[in-house]
Every structure is written in C-alpha cells, then in structure tokens.
LUMMARTOR-289872 format. One record per atom (N, C-alpha, C): x negated, y, z. Coordinates in steps of 0.05 Angstrom, whole numbers, plus 5000, padded with zeros to 4 digits. Layout:
BEGIN
XYZ/...
This chain:
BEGIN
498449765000/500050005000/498350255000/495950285017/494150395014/492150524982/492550294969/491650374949/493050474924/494750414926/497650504911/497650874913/498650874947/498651144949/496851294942/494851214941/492351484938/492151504900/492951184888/493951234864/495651444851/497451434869/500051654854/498551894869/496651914886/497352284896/494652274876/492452174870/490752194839/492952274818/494652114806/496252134787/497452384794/499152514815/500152724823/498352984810/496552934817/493853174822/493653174788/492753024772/492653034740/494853104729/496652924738/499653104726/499653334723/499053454743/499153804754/497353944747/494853874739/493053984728/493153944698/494953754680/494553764652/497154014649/499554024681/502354214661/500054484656/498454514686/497654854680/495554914673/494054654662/493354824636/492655024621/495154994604/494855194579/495855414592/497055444615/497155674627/495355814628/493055604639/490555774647/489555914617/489355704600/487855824581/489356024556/491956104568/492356254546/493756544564/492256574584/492956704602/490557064608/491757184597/489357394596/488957464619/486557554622/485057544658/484357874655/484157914688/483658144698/481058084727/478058184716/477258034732/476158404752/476258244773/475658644784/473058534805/472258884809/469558834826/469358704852/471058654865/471358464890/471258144887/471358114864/470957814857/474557724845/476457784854/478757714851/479457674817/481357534804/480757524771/484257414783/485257654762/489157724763/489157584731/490657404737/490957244712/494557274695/495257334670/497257374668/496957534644/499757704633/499957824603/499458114602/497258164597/497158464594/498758594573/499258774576/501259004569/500559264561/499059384578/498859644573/495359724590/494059944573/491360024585/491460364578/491260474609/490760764601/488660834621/488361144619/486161194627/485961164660/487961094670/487761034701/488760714715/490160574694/490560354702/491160134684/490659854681/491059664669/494059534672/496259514659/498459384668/498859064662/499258934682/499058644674/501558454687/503558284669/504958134680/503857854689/503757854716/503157504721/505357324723/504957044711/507556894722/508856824748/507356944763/508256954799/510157154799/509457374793/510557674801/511157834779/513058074793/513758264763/510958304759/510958484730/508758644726/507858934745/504658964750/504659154764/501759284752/501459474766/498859574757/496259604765/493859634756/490959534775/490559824763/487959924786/486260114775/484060104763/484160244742/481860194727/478660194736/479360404760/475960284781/476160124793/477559934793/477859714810/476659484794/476259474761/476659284744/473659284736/472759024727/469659034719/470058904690/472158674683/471658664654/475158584652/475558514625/477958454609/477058324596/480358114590/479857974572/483057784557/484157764537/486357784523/486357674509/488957394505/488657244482/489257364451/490457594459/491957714425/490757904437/490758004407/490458374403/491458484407/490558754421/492158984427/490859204401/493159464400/491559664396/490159944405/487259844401/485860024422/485260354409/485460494427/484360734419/481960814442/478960944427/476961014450/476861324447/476161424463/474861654469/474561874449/473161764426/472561894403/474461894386/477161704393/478661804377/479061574364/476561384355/477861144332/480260984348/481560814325/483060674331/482660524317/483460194332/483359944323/484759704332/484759434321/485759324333/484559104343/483959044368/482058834380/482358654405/481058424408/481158254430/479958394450/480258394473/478858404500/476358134498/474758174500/473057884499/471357874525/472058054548/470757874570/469158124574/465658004593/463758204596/461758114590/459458264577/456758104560/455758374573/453258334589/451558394602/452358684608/453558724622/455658914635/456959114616/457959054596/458759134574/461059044573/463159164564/466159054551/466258974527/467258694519/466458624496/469558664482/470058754453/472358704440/471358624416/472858474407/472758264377/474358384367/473758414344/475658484324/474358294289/476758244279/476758034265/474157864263/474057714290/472457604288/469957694299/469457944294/466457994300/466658194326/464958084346/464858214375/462658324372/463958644388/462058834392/461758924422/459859084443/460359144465/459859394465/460859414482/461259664486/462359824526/461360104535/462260154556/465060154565/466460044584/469660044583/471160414587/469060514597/469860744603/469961014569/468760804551/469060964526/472160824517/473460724531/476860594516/477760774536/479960914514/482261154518/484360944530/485760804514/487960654525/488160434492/490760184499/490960104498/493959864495/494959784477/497559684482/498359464460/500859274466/501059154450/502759194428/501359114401/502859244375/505559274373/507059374364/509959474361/510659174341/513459004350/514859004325/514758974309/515458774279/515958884259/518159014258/520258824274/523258854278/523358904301/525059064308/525959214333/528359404327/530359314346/532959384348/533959384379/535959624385/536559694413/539559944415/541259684419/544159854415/545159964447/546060104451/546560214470/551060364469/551860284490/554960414491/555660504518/556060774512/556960894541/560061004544/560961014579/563361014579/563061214598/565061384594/566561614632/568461694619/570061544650/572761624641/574161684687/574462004678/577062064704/578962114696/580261984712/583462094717/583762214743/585962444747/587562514770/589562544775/591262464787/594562504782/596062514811/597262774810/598662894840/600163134821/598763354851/599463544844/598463734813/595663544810/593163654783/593563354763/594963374746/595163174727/592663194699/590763094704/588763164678/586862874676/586162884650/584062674650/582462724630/579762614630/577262614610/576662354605/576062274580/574062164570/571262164549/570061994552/567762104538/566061774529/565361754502/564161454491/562161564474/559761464481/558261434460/556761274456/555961144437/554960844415/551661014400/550460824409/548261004385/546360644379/544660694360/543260404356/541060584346/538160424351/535560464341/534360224320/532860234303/532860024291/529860104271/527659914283/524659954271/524559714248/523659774226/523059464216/520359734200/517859614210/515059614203/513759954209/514660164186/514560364194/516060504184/517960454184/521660574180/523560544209/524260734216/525860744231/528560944231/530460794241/532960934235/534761014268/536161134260/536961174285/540261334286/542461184290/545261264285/546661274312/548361494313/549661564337/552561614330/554161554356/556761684351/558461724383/558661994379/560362084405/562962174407/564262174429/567562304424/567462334454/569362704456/570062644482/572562754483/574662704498/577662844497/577862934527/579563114538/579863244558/583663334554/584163214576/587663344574/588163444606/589663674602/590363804639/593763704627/595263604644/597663554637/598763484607/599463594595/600563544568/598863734553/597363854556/596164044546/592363934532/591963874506/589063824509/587063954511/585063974528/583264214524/580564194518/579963914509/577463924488/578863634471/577263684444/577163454432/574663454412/572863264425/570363404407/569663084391/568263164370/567762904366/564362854347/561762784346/560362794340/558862604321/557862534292/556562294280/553162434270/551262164270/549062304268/547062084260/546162064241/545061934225/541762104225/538561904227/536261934232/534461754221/532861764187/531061674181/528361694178/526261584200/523961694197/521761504183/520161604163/517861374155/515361544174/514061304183/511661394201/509261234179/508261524173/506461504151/503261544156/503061624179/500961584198/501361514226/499661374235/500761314272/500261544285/503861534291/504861674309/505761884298/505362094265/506262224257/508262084225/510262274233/512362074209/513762364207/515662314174/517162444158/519962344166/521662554170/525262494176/526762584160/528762464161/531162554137/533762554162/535262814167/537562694184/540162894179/542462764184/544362804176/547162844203/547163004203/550263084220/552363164213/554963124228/557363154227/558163224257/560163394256/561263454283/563963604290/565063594304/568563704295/569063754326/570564034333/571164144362/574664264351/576664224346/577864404335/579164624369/578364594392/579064734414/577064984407/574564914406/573065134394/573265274366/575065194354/576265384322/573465164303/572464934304/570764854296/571364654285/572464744247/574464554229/571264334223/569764374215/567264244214/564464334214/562364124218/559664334215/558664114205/556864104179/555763874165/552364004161/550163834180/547763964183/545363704165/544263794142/542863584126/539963704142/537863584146/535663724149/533163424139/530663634145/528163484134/525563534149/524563414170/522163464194/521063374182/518263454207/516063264205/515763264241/515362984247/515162934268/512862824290/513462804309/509962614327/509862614343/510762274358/509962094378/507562134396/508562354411/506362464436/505362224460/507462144464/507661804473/508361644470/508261384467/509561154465/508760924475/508560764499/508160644516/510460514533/510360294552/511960204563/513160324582/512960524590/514060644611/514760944597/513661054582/514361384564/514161334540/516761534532/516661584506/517961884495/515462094473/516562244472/515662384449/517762404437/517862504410/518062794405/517262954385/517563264376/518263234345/520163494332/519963474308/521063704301/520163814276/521664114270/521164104240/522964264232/523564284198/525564434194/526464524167/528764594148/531364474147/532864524137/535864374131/537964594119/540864544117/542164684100/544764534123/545464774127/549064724145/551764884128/553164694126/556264774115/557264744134/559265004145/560365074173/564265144165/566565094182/567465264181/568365344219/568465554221/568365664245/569865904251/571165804265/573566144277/575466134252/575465934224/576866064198/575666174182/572766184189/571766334173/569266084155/569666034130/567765754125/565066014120/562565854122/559665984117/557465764108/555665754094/553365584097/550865764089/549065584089/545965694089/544765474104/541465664101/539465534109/539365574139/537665324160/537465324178/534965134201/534665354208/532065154217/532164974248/530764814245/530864574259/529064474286/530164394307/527564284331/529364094340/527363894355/529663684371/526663554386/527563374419/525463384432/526063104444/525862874446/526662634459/524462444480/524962504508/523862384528/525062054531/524561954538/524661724561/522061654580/522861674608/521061554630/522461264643/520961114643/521360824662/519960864685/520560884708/519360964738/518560634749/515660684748/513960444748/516060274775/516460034768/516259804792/519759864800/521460004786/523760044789/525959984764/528560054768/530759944750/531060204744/530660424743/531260784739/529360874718/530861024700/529561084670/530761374678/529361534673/530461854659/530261894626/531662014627/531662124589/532862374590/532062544576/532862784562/532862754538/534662894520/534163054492/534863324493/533663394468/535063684466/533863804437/535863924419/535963974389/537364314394/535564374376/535264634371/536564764345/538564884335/539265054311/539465214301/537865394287/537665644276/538665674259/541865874252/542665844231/541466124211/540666134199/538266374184/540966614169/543066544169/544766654150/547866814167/549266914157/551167054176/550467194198/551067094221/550967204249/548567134269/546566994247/544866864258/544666684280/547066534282/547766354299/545566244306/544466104338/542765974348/544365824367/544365514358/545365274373/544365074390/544965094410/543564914437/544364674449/543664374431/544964124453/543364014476/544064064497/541663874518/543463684531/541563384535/542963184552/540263144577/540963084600/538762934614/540362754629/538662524634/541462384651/538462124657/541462054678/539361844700/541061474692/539261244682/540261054671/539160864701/541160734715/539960534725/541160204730/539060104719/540759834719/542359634741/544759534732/546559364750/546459024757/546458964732/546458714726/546358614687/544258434688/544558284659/543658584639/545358684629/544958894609/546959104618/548359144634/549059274647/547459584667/549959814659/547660004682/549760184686/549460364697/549960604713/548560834693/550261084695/548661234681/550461494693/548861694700/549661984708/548362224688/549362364683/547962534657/549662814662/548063034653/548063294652/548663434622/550563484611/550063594581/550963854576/550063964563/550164304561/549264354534/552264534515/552264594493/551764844493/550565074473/550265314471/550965414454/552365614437/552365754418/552166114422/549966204405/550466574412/552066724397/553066474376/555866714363/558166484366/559866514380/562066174378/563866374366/566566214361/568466304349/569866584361/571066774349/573166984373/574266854388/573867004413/575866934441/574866754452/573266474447/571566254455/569166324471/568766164492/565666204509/563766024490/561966194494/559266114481/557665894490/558465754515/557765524527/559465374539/558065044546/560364844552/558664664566/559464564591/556864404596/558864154616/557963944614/558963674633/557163544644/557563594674/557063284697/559063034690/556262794684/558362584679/557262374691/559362134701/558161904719/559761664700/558761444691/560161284684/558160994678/558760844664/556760514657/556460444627/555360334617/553760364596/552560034589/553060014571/551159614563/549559754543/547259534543/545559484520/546359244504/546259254478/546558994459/545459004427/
C-alpha cells in the first residue's frame, strides 16, 4: 500500500506539472530588482509603470524602478525616446541591457531609452453602447422626460467609423416642452499613427427651439493624443457646410469645425469618465457659434450592464426669437454594452 501511494502522489506531482506548463512558458515575465519575477500578460508600458495581468489576480501595475528586465511572448508596439517606433518582443536582459527582437533579430538596448509600449490594436474592433433616463412625476406636478441614446464604434484596420443616435422628449402635463432628436455619422482613415482624415455628417431637429432642421457635412484632420488601456483622447478641427432652418428663417454656408473626445478608466476600478465636446462656427448670417458638451460618470453593475450619470449643456449665441440661448441636463439612468 505503501508503494502505491507514493506512486499516485509521483503521478499527482507530474500530472500537475505537465497542466502548468505551457502556462509557464507562454507567460510573459516581469522580473524586478528584488529578485521577485510577476509572471502573466502584459498590456501596457509607460513611462512610470508596466501593466500586467496575472492568472491569479486582476491586472495591476509595477513601477518601472522597481523592474530590471522584460520579457513577452508577442509583440507589442514600442515607441523610444527618440521618437522611433516599432514593433517588438521583450526578449529578456543581455548583460544589463533590455533586449527587443524584432523580426527575428535582437538588439539591446537601455530600458530607460523605451517611451512606452502596448498591444497592437485589432484588425476588427467593434463596441455598441445604449443608454436610457427616464423620470416620471405624478401628484400635484404631472411631467415626464425621457432621453435614449445608441451609438456603435467600429475599427476594421485603419478605417474607423463611428454612428450615433439620440432622442429626448420632455412633457409637463399635456403640454411638450422639448422634443429633440439627434443622428451623426463619423469616418476616419488613420493614415499615419495616430493622425487620420474624417468625413462626418449630422442631422438634428428641436422643433420647441423653432429648429425645422440643421444638416452639418464637414471634413477634419484629426490626432490620437492617447490611446491606451485606461485613456483615450482625441482632437480634430476642419471645414464643413450647414443647411439650417431656424426661427423660419432657412440659411446655409460655410462653417467651421472642433470636437474633443476623452475617456479615462480609473486604474483597479469599475468607473470610467468621458467627456465630449464639438464646437460650431457658423461663418455666414449671424455668425452663429454652437456649443455641445457631455461629461458623465459610467460605472459598471453587472455582465455588460452600468450605471451612468452625465451632465449635458447645449449653447447657441444667436438661437431662434424669444428662445434661450442655452439648455443644459443632469441625467441618471443605465446603459448596456453589445
């Protein structure tokens, strides 16, 4: 019986050492100056910290003086100091040097000459998003709001598109006092990394504001100030051409263009911030200058599920006669991704 058992806890012990394995070996390492080596999927490298998921734990972050070498089964793309960019293996440390391979051929180099670091985008990448707020009150104050908006992102290589659609209605008793409704269409080719050409297209309809339609074609040039797992933020400005009618009065012309798009992921949490905000200069008539801002707080519930609280504030310096020139909503409501 004796010999049996020590059979199976041998067999036990091999078993367990052939499942993990290929864990081990396809497992990119983090080896730091204390001797300790964080084994697991790197993610992200900037100038203050290495991000790495291990199969134990979420992903978290090391400091970059804490770290003596790297090392990565796939490529990331690296950018150094001087500015090149490329795309390369982590290969370890060769005589206190950071080594990266790239097709094949390893070079070394100081770690402190690498800017940062990340894994390649996608060919395909897609990210639909639908949001809801809706109050009611009913007593003595009978009124209700709602408010939906749907938008999808969609990368395939270096084309990206990006379609929205909003609506919000507001009634005090029998009476409606907004009905707005918004569509918005966004084509960018990214023709150098991180700078890309847009084509985008709006529609938008308020008739509480005297605002029979506003149809805005325009043409940027844009660039990805960040883009990383935790930020992302875009700039873009250009030309365009708006067909308006407003107050009764139809107008078009030229008009110039800005728009500004954040997202933050707050390290080691379920809480994202985002802002946007688009800018319109209308060059013609009254010189109209148009202001949309959103900021709002996304935090997740469950599955694809979240919570979302948001701030929005419209501007106009010429709105229709008799109309305020601004409009702004606190909103609380839930939101899926799909």
């Amino acid at each position: 019986m004796l010999k049996i058992s020590r059979f199976r806890s041998v067999e036990a012990v091999l078993l367990t050492a052939f499942l993990l394995a290929p864990l081990a070996v396809h497992a990119d390492q983090l080896i730091l100056k204390n001797g300790d080596v964080i084994t697991g999927k790197i993610s992200e490298v900037d100038e203050k910290s290495v991000t790495i998921n291990p199969p134990y734990a979420k992903k978290f972050a090391v400091k970059r003086s804490a770290i003596v070498s790297i090392e990565t089964e796939a490529a990331l793309e690296v950018e150094l100091v001087s500015g090149e960019r490329l795309r390369a293996r982590f290969g370890g440390l060769d005589e206190g040097l950071q080594v990266l391979v790239v097709e094949d051929q390893a070079s070394a180099l100081d770690i402190e000459t690498m800017r940062k670091a990340a894994v390649p985008p996608r060919w395909y990448e897609r990210e639909s998003r639908a949001e809801a707020t809706l109050t009611v009150n009913e007593g003595n104050t009978t009124s209700r709001s709602a408010v939906f908006n749907i938008d999808t992102r969609l990368r395939l290589g270096d084309h990206r598109q990006y379609a929205e659609f909003a609506f919000r209605r507001d009634e005090n008793g029998d009476r409606v006092t907004k009905k707005q409704s918004r569509a918005a269409y966004e084509y960018d080719w990214l023709f150098r990394r991180s700078w890309y050409l847009a084509a985008t297209a709006a529609y938008e309809r308020d008739p509480i504001r005297d605002l029979n339609h506003r149809f805005t074609f325009g043409a940027l040039l844009g660039h990805d100030l960040l883009d990383n797992s935790r930020n992302f933020l875009t700039v873009k400005g250009g030309v365009g051409y708006t067909d308006q009618k407003l107050g009764g009065d139809p107008t078009n012309g030229l008009v110039g263009l800005w728009e500004l798009e954040f997202r933050h992921t707050f390290t080691g949490s379920r809480l994202e911030l985002v802002h946007d905000h688009a800018l319109t200069y209308q060059d013609y008539g009254e010189n109209n200058m148009i202001v949309r801002s959103t900021t709002g707080l996304r935090v997740d519930i469950l599955w694809d599920l979240y919570a979302t609280a948001s701030y929005r504030f419209n501007y106009e310096t010429e709105p229709a006669p008799g109309k305020f020139n601004r409009d702004s909503m606190l909103a609380f409501g839930l939101g899926a991704k799909f």
